[in-house]
C-alpha angles and dihedrals in degrees: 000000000000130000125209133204097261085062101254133127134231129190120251101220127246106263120220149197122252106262122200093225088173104062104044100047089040090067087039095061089039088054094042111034110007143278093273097053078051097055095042091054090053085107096046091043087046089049094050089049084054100039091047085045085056091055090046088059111101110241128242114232090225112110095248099051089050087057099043082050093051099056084046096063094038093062089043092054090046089053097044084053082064092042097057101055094047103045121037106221110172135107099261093042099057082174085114104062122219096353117141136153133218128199129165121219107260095221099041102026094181079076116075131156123223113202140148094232132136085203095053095056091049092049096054092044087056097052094044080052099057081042098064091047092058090054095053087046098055089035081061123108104236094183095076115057090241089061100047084051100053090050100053095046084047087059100049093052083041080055096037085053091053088051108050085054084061102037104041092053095248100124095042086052088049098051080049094056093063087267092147102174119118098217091071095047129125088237095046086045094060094045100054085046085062090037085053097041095051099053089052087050092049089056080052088051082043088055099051084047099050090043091050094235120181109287093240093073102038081059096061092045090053087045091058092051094050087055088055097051087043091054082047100048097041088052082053098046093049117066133298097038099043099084107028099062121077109253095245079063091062097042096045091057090040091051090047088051099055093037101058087046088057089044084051099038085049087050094049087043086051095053089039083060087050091059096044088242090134089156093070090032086061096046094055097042087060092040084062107044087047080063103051093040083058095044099046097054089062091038106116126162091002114150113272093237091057092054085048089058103047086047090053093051090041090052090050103046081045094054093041092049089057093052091043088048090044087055097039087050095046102036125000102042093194127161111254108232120232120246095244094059087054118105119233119275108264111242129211114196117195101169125074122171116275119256107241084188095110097031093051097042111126095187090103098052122091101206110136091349084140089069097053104086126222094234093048091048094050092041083056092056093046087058098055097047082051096055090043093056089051091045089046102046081048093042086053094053097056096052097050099052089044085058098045074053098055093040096053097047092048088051080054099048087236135193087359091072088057090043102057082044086066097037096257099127128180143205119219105264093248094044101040079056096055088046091055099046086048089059107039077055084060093259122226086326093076104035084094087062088057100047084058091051088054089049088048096051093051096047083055098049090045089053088042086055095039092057091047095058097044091051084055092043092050093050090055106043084056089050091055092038087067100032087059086047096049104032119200076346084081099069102158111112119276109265082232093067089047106052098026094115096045086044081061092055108052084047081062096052087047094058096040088050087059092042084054087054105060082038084057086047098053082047085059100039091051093047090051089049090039106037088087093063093047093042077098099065091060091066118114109242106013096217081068090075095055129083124257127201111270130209116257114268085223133031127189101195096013087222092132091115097051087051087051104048091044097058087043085048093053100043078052084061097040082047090062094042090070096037084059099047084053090064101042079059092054094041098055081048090057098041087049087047089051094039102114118160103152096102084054091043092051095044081069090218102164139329121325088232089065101039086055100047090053104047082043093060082073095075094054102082093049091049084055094053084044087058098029085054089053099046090047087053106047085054086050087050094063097039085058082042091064098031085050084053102054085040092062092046100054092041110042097242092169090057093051106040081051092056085038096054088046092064102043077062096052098047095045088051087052090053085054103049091043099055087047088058094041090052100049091048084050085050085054106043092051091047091053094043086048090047099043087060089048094058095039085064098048083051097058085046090052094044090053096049091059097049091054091052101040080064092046087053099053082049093060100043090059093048092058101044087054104047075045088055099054108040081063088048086047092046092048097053086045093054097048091044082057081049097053095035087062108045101045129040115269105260106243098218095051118104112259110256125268110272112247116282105274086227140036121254125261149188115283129227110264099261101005082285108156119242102284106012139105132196111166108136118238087006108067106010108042125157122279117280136148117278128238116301131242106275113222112247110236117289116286087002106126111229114275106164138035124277114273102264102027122135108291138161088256120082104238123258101295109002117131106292116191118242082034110144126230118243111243105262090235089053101071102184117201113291103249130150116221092189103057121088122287093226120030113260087007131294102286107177104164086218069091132106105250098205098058104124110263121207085221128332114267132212119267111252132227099263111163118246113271099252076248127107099234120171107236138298128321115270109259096247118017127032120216084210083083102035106122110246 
């Protein structure tokens, strides 16, 4: 045994002496079966020497060589599951000459067993096996997810190896043979599985650390380690193992036990912190640390890093409790609980031995086939077919009397009847469900939370809405303040041409927002008419809500109590009928598992009609319990039958399965309407939320919109005044030039003066754009893009106006537009295009009314989920949200 930094342990494996395997079965064949059978299985015979001279070799501890080693050891153990068959070697069998085989205990190596025994070779292959597994596991890097798995995978084989010693009877058979070493016994076998199995659950407790999973669950994985090192502990404090192991064996396992409880018992307290129970935090704070301490104290020889470890965890749940106690001092004043009142620490185990079943089948190989003969190997088959017929004619019976069982109590109403006598009354399995999901989901209690969520969410989306028309109110009442100032001087397009079709469609949200309110105030309406009948749902727990059989007021021979405990007594009686057919049922399993008749079948005594007939005759006890058991039952089953009858008629059954259906039937109802109600405020929550993200988007358009004109604007204002400027500037020079020509003579070399303008002058495009047309980058020509899709009317509204978007005398938001100005080229606005639609793929609430005519469907666009936990989609044609309560 070896033991690594990272405090886990690996298993040296059993040494050996060097075994002529040739020799011994070559004069076996030639004795049994002929010379020539002996001379056709020399390369088999010589397969099996050099397989046999691989596993004498000492191993290297590098990986590969592990590997290389434990292939080595796998194809040794299948072809000693051919030997073994074919060649009895065993004490009381000397058909096998001067074959004997040597091991040396692998924890006190100064003991060894010599013994010519088949069972002891495959015992001590399979322990060098598992041997070798443990080795790669601890060779392997846990700090990369590779390596941990690896290890963990290695420890469970290492487990699953163990195990099959143990399982498949080997070690048993070896202990049999003389093999009186410990290492290969079935005791020490179990104990190095758990050993195995609770290192590789301790790289999975590695792994949720190292991923920072929720402490609740870490808990449960430490608690399962902790169960593994206490299995293994307990095998190595009980004989034979006591006194076999070094003591820094025993204290290593103790100290891992204790300290994985206390790990478990740090994580819980963790998630009990969480929660603000500090009462029971502080309760299992103390319950660790107790364990340590006692573990600690015993605790001789163990690796340093593993004491650093356990003083680590033991700093920080001391650290951690006098926090807890300061809080629970100051502010929560609760009774600690005592450790006794506590319930056990869940465990989660996520590791199970590994099944060598594949890895160890010979029926591939081809080693001594040619000894095996056809007729053995079909008379073989015949057997087994023989025994599962048995096992399944047997295996029918049974079922079918445990569900004659099942069918006849429940016509009964038994043992529910009894139950409800003692108070311990049940819910059918389908309906108790529903009730706790109701109320995980906060039942009928917290319906009222979510309705103000729904207020709360509507308030939102009508000041969303509000904000959004009086950006657009004050845009245009600027625009009409300056129109009004400058006359046909102001040429740039009326706001209200421009945002005619989004103001339609906040109308629309506007509408649909009113019709979502009456739909929140039938919601209301239906929980306060229905809430009486959920009121139910809101008992804890919910079997208290139902009736119970009561005694009788008056009672003429007072022998209630006889009728009762004889019907309890007999349902006892019916109870360990079935407990005994179930392990019939196991028994027939393991006597068909241990049924090997192939070296009987290959000595070739007698006929194979006998022999079958023979090893057949075991079965037949347990087939006469089988029909003894079911006899015995279906008598038990009508004397429940009389003594139910005169239960039901002390004690008014009728009465009471008739209250009791009523109110299955209540509280079923409740679960109903519940979930109805639940649904539809799901329905509206996601529609606000939908529609809230819609509007916000429309916002930001329309905040955008503004920006760009109120730029356009600035611009325009300084164009005119200038052009105002400068026709003053123009009317002043021509005044004083009148002036001078009148009162001097005209200068006769001067040029004559310009004629009079042919036109009068007008006022200019904005921007030297021509009439009609419009040439602002990003504004009026923007690429092409969809416009705006057809908004949905308000749920069960009929259409009364054309889709957002249809053919109307108004150019659409955005479109060329004549007398529009053209943007400055040094002034470049955002690049937003009014035209396109306000919510990608179109705005698709499902407040909406389905049917309303669409122009083509959209995709669906990415919205994000409502922070709600609504329960899916609308319907496509018909929303619960409306349906009338």
């Amino acid at each position: 045994m070896s033991s690594a930094a990272n405090v886990m342990l690996a298993i040296h494996e059993k040494r050996t002496t060097p075994t002529d395997l040739y020799r011994p079965l070559r004069l076996y064949i030639a004795s049994a079966y002929s010379e020539r059978e002996a001379a056709a299985a020399d390369d088999d015979l010589a397969a099996v020497r050099d397989l046999r001279a691989d596993v004498e070799q000492p191993s290297l501890p590098d990986p590969s060589s592990l590997e290389r080693r434990r292939d080595a050891l796998l194809a040794y153990a299948r072809a000693l599951s051919l030997v073994e068959p074919r060649f009895p070697i065993s004490p009381d069998r000397a058909h096998v000459h001067s074959l004997a085989f040597t091991w040396h205990d692998a924890f006190k190596t100064g003991k060894k067993a010599s013994v010519a025994s088949i069972h002891l070779e495959k015992a001590a292959v399979l322990f060098n096996l598992a041997a070798v597994y443990s080795q790669i596991a601890l060779a392997a890097d846990r700090a990369t997810d590779v390596g941990i798995r690896t290890a963990c995978g290695s420890f469970q084989s290492a487990a699953g190896a163990f195990a099959w010693m143990r399982e498949s009877g080997v070690a048993a058979k070896a202990v049999a043979a003389g093999a009186t070493t410990v290492d290969v016994t079935p005791e020490c076998a179990a104990m190095l599985e758990k050993l195995m199995l609770a290192q590789a659950q301790e790289c999975f407790f590695e792994k949720v650390i190292a991923g920072g999973k929720p402490p609740a669950l870490c808990s449960k994985v430490a608690r399962q380690v902790g169960i593994f090192y206490e299995e293994a502990y307990a095998a190595l404090s009980a004989a034979p193992l006591s006194q076999h192991f070094d003591k820094t064996w025993v204290s290593h396992v103790q100290l891992k036990a204790a300290q994985f409880y206390a790990d478990a018992c740090y994580r819980c307290s963790l998630d009990l912190h969480e929660k603000e129970e500090i009462a029971q935090e502080i309760a299992r704070l103390k319950i660790g640390i107790s364990a340590l301490a006692d573990a600690k104290k015993v605790a001789r020889g163990v690796a340093a890093p593993l004491l650093d470890s356990v003083n680590k965890l033991e700093s920080n749940m001391k650290t951690n409790l006098e926090r807890a106690m300061k809080e629970n001092d100051r502010v929560y004043l609760m009774r600690v609980p005592d450790a006794s009142s506590l319930g056990a620490l869940p465990a989660a185990s996520l590791v199970k031995p590994t099944s060598l079943a594949e890895v160890l089948d010979a029926s591939k190989e081809r080693l001594f086939s040619s000894l095996v003969p056809d007729g053995s190997m079909k008379a073989l088959s015949k057997y087994t077919e023989m025994v599962d017929n048995i096992i399944r004619i047997q295996a029918e019976k049974l079922q079918q009397a445990s569900e004659i069982t099942r069918v006849r109590l429940k016509e009964m109403d038994l043992p529910d009847s009894i139950l409800s006598l003692e108070g311990n009354i049940t819910l059918p399995l389908d309906l108790k469900e529903d009730v706790e999901a109701v109320q995980i989901s906060g039942g009928p209690a917290g319906l009222e939370a979510e309705l103000q969520q729904l207020r709360d969410l509507s308030r939102v989306n009508q000041e969303l809405l509000v904000q959004t028309e009086e950006m657009l109110q004050k845009e245009a009442n600027e625009d009409a303040q300056f129109r009004t100032q400058f006359g046909s001087r102001w040429t740039r397009p009326q706001s209200s041409t421009l945002t005619k079709n989004i103001q339609d469609r906040l109308n629309l949200f506007a509408s649909n927002l009113k019709t979502a309110g009456d739909s929140d105030s039938q919601i209301e309406r239906g929980l306060k008419e229905s809430y009486p009948l959920m009121s139910i749902l809101d008992r804890r727990p919910i079997e208290s809500a139902l009736p119970s059989i009561s005694r009788p007021i008056m009672s003429l021979d007072g022998n209630e109590d006889a009728i009762v405990g004889a019907l309890k007594q007999s349902l006892r009686q019916l109870e360990s009928l079935g407990a005994q057919r179930a392990g019939l049922e196991d028994m027939l399993k393991e006597m068909k598992r241990k049924d090997d008749i192939l070296p009987k079948l290959m000595a070739g005594v007698g006929s194979h009609d006998d022999l079958f007939k023979k090893e057949i005759s075991k079965y037949d006890p347990v087939c006469a319990e089988i029909a003894d058991n079911i006899v015995a039952q279906e008598q038990l089953l009508l004397q429940i039958q009389a003594q139910n009858e005169q239960f039901a008629a002390v004690f008014n059954l009728e009465d009471y399965k008739v209250a009791r259906e009523r109110c299955y039937k209540q509280i079923a109802a409740a679960v109903a309407k519940y979930r109805d109600i639940k649904k539809n405020i799901n329905e509206g929550l996601n529609f606000y939320v939908t529609l809230q993200e819609a509007i916000g988007k429309i916002k930001q358009q329309c905040s955008d919109f503004i920006m760009t004109r109120n730029i356009q604007c600035r611009e325009m204002i300084e164009d005119v005044q200038k052009k105002l400027a400068g026709f003053s500037f123009s009317s002043s020079s021509s005044q004083a030039s009148m002036q001078r020509n009148t009162s001097a003579p005209p200068d006769q070399n001067s040029p004559p003066p310009p004629p009079p303008s042919s036109h009068a002058p007008h006022a200019q495009g904005p921007y030297g754009v021509p009439p009609g047309g419009d040439s602002r980058p990003g504004y009026s020509q923007p690429e092409p893009r969809p416009a705006y899709s057809q908004p949905y009317p308000p749920y069960g509204a009929p259409p009364q106006q054309p889709p957002y978007g249809a053919p109307s005398q108004q150019p659409p938001y955005g479109a060329p537009h004549p007398g529009h100005y053209q943007q400055p080229p040094h002034q470049q606005p955002p690049n937003h295009d009014y035209g396109q639609q306000a919510y990608p793929g179109g705005w698709r609430g499902q407040y909406y009314n389905p049917h309303q005519p669409q122009p083509q469907p959209q995709p669906q666009p990415p919205y994000p989920q409502p922070p709600y936990n609504a329960q899916g989609s609308y319907p496509p044609h018909q929303s619960s949200y409306y349906r009338p309560q």
